[in-house]
C-alpha positions in Angstrom: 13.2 11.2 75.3 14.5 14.4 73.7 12.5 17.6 73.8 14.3 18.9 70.8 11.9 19.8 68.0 13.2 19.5 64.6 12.5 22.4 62.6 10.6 21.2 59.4 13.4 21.7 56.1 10.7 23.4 53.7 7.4 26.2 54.4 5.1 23.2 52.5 4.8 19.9 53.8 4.2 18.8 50.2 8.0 19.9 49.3 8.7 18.1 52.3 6.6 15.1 51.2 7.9 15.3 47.3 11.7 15.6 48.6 11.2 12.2 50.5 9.6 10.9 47.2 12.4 11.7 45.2 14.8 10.4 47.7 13.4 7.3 48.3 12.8 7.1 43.9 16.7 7.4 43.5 17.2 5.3 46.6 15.9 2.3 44.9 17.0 3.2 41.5 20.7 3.3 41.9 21.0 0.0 44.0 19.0 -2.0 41.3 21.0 -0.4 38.5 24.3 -1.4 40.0 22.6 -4.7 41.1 21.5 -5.6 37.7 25.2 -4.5 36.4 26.5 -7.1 39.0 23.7 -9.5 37.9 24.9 -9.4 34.4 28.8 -10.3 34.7 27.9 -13.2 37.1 25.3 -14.5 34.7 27.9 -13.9 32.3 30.4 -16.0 34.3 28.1 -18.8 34.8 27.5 -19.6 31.1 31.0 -19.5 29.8 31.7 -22.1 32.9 28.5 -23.9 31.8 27.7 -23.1 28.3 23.7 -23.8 26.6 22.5 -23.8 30.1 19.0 -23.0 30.3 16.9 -20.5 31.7 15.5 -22.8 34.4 19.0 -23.8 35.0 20.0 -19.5 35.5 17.0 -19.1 37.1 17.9 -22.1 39.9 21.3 -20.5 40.2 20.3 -17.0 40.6 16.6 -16.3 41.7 16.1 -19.3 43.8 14.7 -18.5 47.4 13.7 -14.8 45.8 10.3 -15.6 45.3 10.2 -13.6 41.7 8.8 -15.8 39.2 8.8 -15.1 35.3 12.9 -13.9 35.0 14.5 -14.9 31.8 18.3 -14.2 32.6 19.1 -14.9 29.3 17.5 -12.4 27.6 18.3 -9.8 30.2 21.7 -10.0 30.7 23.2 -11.7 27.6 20.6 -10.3 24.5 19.7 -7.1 26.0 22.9 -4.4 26.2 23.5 -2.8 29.6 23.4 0.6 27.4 19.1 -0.4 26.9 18.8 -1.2 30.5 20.1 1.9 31.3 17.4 3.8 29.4 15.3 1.1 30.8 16.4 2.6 34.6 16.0 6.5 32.9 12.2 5.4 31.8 12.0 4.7 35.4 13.3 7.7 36.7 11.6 9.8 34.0 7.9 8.8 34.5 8.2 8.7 38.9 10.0 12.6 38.5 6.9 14.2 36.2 4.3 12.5 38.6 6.2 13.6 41.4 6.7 17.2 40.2 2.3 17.2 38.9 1.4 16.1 42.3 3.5 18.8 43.9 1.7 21.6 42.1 -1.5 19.8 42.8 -0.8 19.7 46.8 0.9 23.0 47.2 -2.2 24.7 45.2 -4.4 23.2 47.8 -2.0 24.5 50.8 -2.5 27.8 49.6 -6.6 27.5 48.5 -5.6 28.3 44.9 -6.2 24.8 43.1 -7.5 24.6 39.5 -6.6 23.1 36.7 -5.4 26.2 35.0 -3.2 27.1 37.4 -1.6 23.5 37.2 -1.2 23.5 33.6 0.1 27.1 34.2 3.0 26.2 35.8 4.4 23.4 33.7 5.0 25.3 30.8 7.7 28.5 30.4 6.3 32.0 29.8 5.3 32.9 26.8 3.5 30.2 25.5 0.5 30.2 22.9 -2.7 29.4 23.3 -5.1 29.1 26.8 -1.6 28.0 29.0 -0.4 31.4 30.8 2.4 30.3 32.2 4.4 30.9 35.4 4.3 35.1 35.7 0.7 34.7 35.4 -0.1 31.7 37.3 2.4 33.6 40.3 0.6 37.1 40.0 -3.0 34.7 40.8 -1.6 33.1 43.5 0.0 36.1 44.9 -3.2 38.3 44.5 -3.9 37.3 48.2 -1.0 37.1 50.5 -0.5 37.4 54.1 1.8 40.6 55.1 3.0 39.2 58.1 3.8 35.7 56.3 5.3 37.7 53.1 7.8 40.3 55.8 8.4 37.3 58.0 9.3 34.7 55.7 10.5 36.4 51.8 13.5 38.5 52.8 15.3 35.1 54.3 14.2 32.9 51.6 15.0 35.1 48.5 18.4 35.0 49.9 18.5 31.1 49.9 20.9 30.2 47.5 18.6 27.7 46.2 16.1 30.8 45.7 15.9 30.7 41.6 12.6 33.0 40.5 15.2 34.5 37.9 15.8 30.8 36.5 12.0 29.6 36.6 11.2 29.9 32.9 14.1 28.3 32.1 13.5 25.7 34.4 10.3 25.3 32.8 11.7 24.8 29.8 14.0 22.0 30.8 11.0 20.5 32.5 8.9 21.1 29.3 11.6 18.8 27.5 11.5 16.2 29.6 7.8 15.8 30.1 7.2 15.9 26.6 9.9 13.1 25.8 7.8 11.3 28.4 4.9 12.4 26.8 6.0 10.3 23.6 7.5 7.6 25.2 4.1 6.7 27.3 1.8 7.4 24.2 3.4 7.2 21.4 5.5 4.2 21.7 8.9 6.4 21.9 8.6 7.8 18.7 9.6 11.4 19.0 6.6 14.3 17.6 6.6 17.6 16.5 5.8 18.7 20.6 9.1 16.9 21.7 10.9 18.7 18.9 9.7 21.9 20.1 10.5 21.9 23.8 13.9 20.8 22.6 14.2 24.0 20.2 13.1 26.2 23.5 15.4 24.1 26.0 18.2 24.1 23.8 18.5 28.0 24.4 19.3 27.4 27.8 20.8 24.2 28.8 23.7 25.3 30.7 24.9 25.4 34.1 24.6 29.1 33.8 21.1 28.8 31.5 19.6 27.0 33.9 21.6 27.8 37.6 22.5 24.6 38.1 25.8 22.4 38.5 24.8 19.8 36.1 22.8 20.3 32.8 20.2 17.1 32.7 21.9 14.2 30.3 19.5 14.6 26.8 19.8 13.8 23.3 18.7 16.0 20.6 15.0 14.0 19.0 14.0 13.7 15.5 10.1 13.4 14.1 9.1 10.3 14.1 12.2 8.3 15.1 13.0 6.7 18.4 13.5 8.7 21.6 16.5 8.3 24.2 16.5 8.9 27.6 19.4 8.6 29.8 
């Protein structure tokens, strides 16, 4: 047996523990997107060697021995357009990244003896915001208000160097985040009709979705809502 530790990846073993998450989110994800893609061209194939066969007939062809009861082949791969699966696989994604992101807050709060609600709201919306929510400078300068000097010497001068350190690019960040939790926001309550909210955070995260806005390599794949007509997610 090896005596070689392995040195943990991130200082909080909730990063560590919403890294996995994500993994493991995208890990299923991409298969069953490129499954269902296969799925449809075979189904595809099968009724144009047997056409008007029935769903109990694509269902004895295809799901037999799978133990998944309730499939109607037809309707998912012939009437329903890969394009609305797709959004169908971005719901997924969507609702799994917000939860994941929430219960990180919630978790590294804890960690650090700092958890309240305000402070959680705090840092899921961009500085400056209006009403009660103070956003991320204020949320940091709480957390920060008790610090360990030995942790803060040892540990900051490193990690501000990380290229992955991006404190510069937080409220933007936020307001990419913002966005996309409030197009979830709509799409969970409000049956994917876009509101006034959604059309907001798009107005802020317009101002900044670019690579350079935001310090990334890839701007997140968005649409531009309307009031009160359907949302898209990619």
């Amino acid at each position: 047996m090896s005596n070689v530790l392995t040195m943990p990846k991130y200082f909080f073993q909730s990063t560590d523990s919403a890294h996995k998450q994500i993994t493991e989110l995208f890990d299923f994800v991409w298969p069953t997107a490129t499954a269902m893609w296969n799925l449809r061209w075979q189904v595809e194939g099968f009724l144009k060697i047997v056409p008007g066969a029935t769903v109990k007939q694509l269902n004895a062809r295809f799901t037999e021995g799978s133990d998944i009861h309730g499939a109607n082949l037809q309707r998912a791969c012939i009437d329903h357009t890969w394009e609305k699966q797709k959004e169908s696989f971005g719901r997924i994604v969507l609702t799994n990244a917000i939860a994941i992101y929430e219960g990180w807050i919630e978790e590294t709060l804890k960690s650090l003896g700092k958890s309240s609600k305000a402070l959680q709201v705090s840092l899921q919306y961009p500085d400056p915001v209006v009403g009660s929510v103070t956003g991320p400078t204020a949320a940091l300068n709480n957390i920060n208000g008790t610090e360990s000097v030995p942790l803060r010497d040892t540990f900051h001068p490193q990690l501000s160097r990380s290229r992955y350190y991006a404190l510069p690019k937080l409220n933007a960040m936020l307001k990419c985040y913002r966005f996309f939790k409030e197009l979830r926001n709509c799409d969970m309550h409000r049956g994917g009709i876009a509101d006034q909210r959604l059309v907001d955070a798009y107005t802020e995260f317009a101002g900044v979705a670019t690579t350079t806005g935001l310090g990334v390599a890839e701007v997140p794949a968005h649409s531009v809502p309307a009031i009160n007509t359907p949302t898209r997610i990619s």
